[in-house]
N, C-alpha and C positions, 0 to 999 in steps of 0.2 A: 067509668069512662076511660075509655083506652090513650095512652099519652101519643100517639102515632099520628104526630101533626100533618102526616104528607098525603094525606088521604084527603083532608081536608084544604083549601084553597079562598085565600081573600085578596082583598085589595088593603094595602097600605101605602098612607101618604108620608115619605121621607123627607125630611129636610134636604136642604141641598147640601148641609155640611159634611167636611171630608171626614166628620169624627165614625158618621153611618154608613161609609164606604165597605165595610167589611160585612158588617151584619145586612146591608142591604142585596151583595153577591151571596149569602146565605140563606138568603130570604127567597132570591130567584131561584136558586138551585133546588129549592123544593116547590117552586112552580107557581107561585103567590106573583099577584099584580102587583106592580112597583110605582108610583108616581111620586116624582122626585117634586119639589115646592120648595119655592124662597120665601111664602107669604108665611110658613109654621118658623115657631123657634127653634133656632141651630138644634142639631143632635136631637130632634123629636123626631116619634114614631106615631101615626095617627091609623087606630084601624077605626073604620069611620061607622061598617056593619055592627060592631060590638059597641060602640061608643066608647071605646077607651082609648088612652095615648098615655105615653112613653117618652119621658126627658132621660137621658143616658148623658149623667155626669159622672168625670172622675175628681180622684181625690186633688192634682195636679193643677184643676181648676180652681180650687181654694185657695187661697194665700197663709201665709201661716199666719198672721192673725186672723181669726177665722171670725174675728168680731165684722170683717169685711163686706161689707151691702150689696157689693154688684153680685154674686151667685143667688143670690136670695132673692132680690129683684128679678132675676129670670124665672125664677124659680116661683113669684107668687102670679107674673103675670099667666106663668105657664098652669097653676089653678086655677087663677080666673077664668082664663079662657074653655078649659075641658073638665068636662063635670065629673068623669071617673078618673082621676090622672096618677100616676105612677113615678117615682122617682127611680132608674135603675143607678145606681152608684157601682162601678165599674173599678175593682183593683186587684189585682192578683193575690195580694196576701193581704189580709187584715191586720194592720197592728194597732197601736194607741190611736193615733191621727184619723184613721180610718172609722174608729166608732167613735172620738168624740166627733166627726164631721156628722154621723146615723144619730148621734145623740143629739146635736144640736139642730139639725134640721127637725126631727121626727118633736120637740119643746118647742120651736119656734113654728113648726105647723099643726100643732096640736088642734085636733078640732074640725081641721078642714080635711078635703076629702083626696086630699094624698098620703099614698103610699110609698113607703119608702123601703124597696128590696136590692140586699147587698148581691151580688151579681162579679164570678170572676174573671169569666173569658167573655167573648161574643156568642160562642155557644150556647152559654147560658144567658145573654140576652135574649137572643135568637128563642130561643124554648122557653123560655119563662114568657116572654109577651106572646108566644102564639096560643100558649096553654089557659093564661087567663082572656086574652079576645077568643078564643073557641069558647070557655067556659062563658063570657059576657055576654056573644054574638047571641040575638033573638032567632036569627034564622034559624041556629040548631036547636031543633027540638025533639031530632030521630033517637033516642033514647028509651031500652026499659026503663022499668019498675025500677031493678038494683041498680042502673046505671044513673038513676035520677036523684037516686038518693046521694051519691055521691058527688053529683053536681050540685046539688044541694047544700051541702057539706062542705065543699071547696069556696060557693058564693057566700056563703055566711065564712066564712077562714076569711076570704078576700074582702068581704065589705066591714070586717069589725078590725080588719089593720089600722 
């Protein structure tokens, strides 16, 4: 399956928060429906045809003690509410702080059905959530043989995260 998102076109529902303001002009730019909403949580990404969404946290939002409840409390309401959910963690370089914040989410949600991928720019938000809602979305089914198999292959990668 070819990575050549712009061929392809959906609708996603953005937060109204200023954190989605870049990736949201990114999103336009390749021609994708936009609806902005105050009723999803800040910095969520909701593609509604795939069933999947996207909470886009950075490291910045943690507190250094990272024993701290309020990100986490967004963060279970934001499983509860969407059945394939995605954590994007957003920081230009990874050091120490960066993986134990991937370490300690990924123990503390162990079991439930978020994901949690390390992500640097908006670019790579931007393309990593349209790659897995095109892989998720039911509508697409225009694919061969070899092309099936590797969607095949990427949904079992993305459901055993």
């Amino acid at each position: 399956m070819a990575s050549d998102n712009t061929s392809w076109k959906t609708t996603v529902i953005i937060s109204s928060s200023s954190q989605c303001d870049e990736a949201s002009r990114l999103l336009l730019a390749q021609q994708h429906r936009i609806r902005r909403s105050d009723s999803i949580l800040d910095s969520s990404f909701v593609f509604p045809l795939s069933g999947t969404a996207f909470l886009l946290v950075t490291p910045e939002e943690f507190p250094a003690k990272l024993e701290n409840v309020e990100p986490f409390e967004r963060m279970e309401r934001f499983v509860q509410i969407h059945r394939n959910s995605f954590l994007l963690l957003q920081a230009p370089v990874y050091g120490k702080k960066e993986w134990e914040i991937i370490s300690l989410v990924q123990n503390r949600f162990l079991g439930c059905n978020l994901k949690v991928i390390p992500v640097h720019s908006t670019a790579e938000v931007v393309n990593g959530m349209l790659i897995i809602a095109k892989v998720c979305c039911d509508t697409v089914v225009h694919f061969s043989l070899s092309e099936g198999f590797v969607v095949y292959f990427w949904l079992t990668v993305i459901l055993l995260l």
